[in-house]
C-alpha positions as CSV (number, residue, x, y, z in Angstrom):
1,X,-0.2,0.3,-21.8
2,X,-0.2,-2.4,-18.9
3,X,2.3,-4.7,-19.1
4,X,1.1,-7.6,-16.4
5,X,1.3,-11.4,-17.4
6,X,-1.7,-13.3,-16.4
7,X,0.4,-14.5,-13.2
8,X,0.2,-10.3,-12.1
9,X,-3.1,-10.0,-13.2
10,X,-4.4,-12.7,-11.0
11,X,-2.4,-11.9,-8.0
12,X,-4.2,-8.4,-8.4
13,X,-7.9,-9.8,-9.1
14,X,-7.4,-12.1,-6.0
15,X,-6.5,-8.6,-3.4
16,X,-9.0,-6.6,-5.0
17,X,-11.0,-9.4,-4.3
18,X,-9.8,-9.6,-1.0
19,X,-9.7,-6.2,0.0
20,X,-13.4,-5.3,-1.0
21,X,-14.5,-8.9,0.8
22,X,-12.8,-8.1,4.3
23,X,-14.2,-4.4,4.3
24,X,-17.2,-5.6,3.3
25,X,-17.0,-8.0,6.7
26,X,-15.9,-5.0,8.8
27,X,-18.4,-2.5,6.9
28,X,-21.4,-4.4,8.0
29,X,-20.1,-4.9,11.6
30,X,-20.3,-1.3,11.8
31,X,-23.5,-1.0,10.8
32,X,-25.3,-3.9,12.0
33,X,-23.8,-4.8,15.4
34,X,-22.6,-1.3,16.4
35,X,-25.1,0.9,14.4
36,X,-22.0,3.3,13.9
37,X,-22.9,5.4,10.6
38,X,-20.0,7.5,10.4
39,X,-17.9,4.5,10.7
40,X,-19.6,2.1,8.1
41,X,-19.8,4.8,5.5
42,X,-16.0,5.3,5.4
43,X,-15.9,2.2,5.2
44,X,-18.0,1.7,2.6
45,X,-16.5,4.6,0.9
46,X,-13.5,2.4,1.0
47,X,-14.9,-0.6,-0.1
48,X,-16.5,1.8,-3.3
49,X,-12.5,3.0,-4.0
50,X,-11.1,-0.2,-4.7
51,X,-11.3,-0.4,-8.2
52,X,-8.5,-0.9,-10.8
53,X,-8.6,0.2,-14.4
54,X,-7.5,-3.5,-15.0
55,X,-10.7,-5.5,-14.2
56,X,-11.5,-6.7,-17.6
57,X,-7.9,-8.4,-18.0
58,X,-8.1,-9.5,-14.7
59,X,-11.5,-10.9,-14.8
60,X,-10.1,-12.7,-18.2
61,X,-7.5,-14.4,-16.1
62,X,-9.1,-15.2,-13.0
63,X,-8.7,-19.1,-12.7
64,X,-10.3,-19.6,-9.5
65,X,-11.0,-23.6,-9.9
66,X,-7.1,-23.8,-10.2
67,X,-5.8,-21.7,-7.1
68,X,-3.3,-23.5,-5.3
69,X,-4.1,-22.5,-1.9
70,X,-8.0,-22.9,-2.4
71,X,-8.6,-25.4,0.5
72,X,-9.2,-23.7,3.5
73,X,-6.3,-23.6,6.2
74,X,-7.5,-24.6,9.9
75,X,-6.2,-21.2,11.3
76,X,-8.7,-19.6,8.8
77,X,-11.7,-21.2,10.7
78,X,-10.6,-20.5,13.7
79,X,-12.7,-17.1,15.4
80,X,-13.4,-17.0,19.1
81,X,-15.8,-13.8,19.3
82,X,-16.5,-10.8,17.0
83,X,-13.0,-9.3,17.8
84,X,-11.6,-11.6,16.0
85,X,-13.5,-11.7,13.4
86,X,-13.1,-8.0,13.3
87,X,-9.3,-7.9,13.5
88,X,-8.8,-10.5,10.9
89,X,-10.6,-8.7,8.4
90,X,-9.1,-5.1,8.7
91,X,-6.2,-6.9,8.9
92,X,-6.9,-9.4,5.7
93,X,-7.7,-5.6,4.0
94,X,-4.8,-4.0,4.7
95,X,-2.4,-6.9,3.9
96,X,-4.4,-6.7,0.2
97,X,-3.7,-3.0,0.2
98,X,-0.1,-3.5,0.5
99,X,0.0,-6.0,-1.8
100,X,-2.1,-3.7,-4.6
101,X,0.3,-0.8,-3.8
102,X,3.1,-3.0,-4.7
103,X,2.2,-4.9,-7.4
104,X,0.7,-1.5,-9.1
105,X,3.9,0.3,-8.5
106,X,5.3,-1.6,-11.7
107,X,3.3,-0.4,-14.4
108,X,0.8,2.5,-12.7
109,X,2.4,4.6,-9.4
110,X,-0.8,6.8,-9.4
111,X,-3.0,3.8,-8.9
112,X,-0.4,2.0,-6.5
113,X,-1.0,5.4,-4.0
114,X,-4.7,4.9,-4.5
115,X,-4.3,1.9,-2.2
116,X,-1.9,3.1,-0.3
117,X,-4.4,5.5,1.1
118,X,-6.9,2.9,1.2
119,X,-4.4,1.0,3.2
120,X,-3.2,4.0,6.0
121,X,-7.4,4.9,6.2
122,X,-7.9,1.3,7.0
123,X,-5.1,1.6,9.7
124,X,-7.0,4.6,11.2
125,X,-10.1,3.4,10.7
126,X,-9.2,-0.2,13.0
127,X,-7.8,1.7,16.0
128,X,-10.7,4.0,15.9
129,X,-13.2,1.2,15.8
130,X,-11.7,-1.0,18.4
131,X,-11.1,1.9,21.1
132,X,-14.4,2.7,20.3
133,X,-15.6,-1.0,20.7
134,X,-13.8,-2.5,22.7
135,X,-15.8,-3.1,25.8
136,X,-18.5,-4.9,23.0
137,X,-16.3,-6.8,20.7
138,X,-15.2,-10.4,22.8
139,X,-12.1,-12.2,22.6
């Protein structure tokens, strides 16, 4: 039985959230910009493994009117070319990863190394991409 209080459960809806979001953003980079199949499909693969057994409880709590960080930050607008729009989102997923892995350690291991591999495949995954890229992604 799960034993999160609605605090856990919304710091867990808010990185799966988060997770599937920024690979979403990286996913369709991949495909669109760099038509790289291989690439967007592991991605997407990705994006399709981030799920938690704990969505109804978390959808329950989700309280998104009330989040305390809510307004946008100035830093978070700021993106000078596709690179960096590319490395803030592989970078947005994996910090979600980590956080998943940790906060799923408490109460269900097997699901915490779910997204720890999601994580470590996301780390591959970005150096692959921006060798690969590199010479088309600016700034």
């Amino acid at each position: 039985m799960k034993t999160f209080n609605e605090g856990w459960l919304r710091v867990i809806d808010a990185n799966l959230n988060r997770l599937r979001e920024a690979i979403r953003v990286v996913e369709d980079l991949c495909r669109y910009v760099f038509d790289d199949a291989a690439i967007a499909k592991s991605l997407k693969t990705l994006r399709h493994k981030a799920r938690s057994a704990l969505y109804d409880e978390c959808l329950n709590s989700r309280d998104s009117d009330a989040d305390v960080l809510r307004p946008t930050l100035p830093q978070e607008n700021a993106r000078n070319g596709a690179k960096s729009v590319f490395i803030a989102n592989f970078k947005r997923a994996q910090e979600s990863a980590r956080v998943l892995e940790e906060a799923l350690k408490i109460d269900d291991p097997q699901e915490s190394e779910i997204f720890k591999s999601i994580r470590y495949e996301l780390y591959s995954l970005e150096k692959l991409t921006l060798e690969k890229y590199a010479g088309k992604l600016t700034a």
